[in-house]
C-alpha positions as CSV (number, residue, x, y, z in Angstrom):
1,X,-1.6,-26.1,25.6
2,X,-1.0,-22.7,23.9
3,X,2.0,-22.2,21.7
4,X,2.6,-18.7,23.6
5,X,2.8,-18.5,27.1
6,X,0.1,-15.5,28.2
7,X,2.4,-13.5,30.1
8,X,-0.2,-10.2,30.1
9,X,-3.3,-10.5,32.5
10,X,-6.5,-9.5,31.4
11,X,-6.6,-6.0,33.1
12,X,-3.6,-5.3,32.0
13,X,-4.7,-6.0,28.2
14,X,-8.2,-3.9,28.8
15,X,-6.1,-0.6,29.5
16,X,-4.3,-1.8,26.4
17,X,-7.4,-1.6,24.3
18,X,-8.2,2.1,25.2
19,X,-4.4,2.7,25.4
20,X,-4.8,1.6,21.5
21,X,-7.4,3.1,20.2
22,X,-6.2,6.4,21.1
23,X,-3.2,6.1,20.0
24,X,-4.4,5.1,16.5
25,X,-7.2,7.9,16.9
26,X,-4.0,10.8,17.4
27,X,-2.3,8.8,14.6
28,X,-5.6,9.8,12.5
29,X,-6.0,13.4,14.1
30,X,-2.3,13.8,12.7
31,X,-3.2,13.0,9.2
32,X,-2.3,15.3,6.6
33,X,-5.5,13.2,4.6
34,X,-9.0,13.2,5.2
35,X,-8.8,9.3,4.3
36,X,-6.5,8.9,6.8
37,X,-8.4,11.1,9.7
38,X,-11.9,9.0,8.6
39,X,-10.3,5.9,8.6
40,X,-8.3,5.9,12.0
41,X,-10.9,7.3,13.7
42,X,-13.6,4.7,12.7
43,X,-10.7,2.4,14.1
44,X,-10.5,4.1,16.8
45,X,-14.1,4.2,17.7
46,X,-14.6,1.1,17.1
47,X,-11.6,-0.3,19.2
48,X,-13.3,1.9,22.4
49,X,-16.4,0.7,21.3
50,X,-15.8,-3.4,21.5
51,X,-13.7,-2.5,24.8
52,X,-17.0,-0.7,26.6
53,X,-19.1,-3.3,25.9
54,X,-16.3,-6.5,26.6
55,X,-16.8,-9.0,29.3
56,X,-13.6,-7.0,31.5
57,X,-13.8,-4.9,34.6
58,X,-13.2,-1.8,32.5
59,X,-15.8,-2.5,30.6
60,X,-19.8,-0.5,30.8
61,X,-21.7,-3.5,29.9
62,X,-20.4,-7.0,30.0
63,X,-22.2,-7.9,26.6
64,X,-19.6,-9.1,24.5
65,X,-18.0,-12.4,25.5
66,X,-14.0,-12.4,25.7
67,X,-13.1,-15.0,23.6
68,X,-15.6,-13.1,20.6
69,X,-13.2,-9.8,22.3
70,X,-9.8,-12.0,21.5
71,X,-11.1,-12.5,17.6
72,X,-12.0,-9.2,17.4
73,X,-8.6,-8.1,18.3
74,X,-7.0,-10.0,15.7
75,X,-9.1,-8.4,13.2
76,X,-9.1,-4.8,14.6
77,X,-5.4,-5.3,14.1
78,X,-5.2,-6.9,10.6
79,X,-7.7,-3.8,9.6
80,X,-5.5,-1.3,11.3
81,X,-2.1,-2.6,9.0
82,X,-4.2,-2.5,5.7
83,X,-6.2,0.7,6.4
84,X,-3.2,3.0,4.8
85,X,-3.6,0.9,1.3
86,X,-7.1,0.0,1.6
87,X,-8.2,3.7,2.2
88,X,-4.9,4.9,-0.2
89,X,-3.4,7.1,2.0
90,X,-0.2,5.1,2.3
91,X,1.9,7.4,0.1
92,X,0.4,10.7,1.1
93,X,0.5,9.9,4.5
94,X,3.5,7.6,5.0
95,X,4.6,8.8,8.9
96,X,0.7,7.8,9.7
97,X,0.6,4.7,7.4
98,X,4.0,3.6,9.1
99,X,2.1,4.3,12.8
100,X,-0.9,2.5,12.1
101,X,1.5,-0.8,10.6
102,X,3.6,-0.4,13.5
103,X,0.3,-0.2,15.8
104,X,-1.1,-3.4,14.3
105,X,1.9,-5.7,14.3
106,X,2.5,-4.8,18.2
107,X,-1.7,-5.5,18.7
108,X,-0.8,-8.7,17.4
109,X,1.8,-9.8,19.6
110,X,0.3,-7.9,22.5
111,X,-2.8,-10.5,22.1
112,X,-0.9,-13.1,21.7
113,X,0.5,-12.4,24.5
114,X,-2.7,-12.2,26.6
115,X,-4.2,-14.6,29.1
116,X,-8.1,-13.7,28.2
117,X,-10.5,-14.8,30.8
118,X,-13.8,-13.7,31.6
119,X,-14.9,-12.0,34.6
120,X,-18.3,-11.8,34.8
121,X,-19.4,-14.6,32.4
122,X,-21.3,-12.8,29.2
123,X,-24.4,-14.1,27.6
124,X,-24.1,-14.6,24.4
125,X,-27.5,-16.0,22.8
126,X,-28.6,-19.0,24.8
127,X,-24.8,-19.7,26.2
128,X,-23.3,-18.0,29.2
129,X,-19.8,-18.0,28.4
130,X,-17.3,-18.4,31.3
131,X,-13.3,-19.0,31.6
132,X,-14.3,-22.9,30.8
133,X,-16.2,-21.8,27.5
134,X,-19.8,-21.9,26.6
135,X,-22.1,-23.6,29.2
136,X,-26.1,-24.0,28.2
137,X,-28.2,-21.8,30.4
């Protein structure tokens, strides 16, 4: 039993992730700091870069399993909300800093929100991971 109910299916959530990243990539293209533009961009990349390879159907390779995905989202998130402080361009950049927070928070919730399941069935190592969880192979 989850303490959310996981009102937002899976494909919905995968246009989500790209939907993301390039929103915190024009967040970083709008930064009046080259901390700022470095930082959201490697965001960025790497939030298209977990989605290409995510066991999802708008995915290029089904390599990463979903339930590693779902981690991964949490700490794309976190990373977005502390990137401003951790990179310092919270103050020089506060419209950007307030973006990327904003972005983070509703990453958070929109995960939470999720119902992850895979579609395929990734390997992972010597499991296959399907919607049940790891199975030996």
């Amino acid at each position: 039993m989850l303490p959310l109910k996981r009102l937002i299916p899976q494909d919905i959530h995968s246009v989500g992730d790209y939907l993301g990243a390039l929103g915190v990539g024009t967040l970083a293209i709008c930064s009046d700091t080259s901390r700022g533009r470095a930082a959201g961009l490697m965001l960025a990349l790497s939030g298209v870069g977990v989605s290409l390879v995510t066991d999802y159907r708008l995915s290029v390779k089904k390599w990463l399993p979903i339930e590693v995905h779902e981690a991964i989202d949490y700490v794309w998130s976190l990373a977005t909300i502390a990137t401003p402080w951790l990179f310092g361009y919270a103050k020089k950049a506060p419209a950007v800093a307030l973006g990327q927070v904003l972005a983070g928070v509703g990453y958070i919730v929109f995960s939470a929100l999720t119902d992850y399941r895979g579609q395929v069935g990734a390997r992972w190592g010597k499991h296959t991971y399907l919607t049940t969880g790891p199975v030996n192979a």
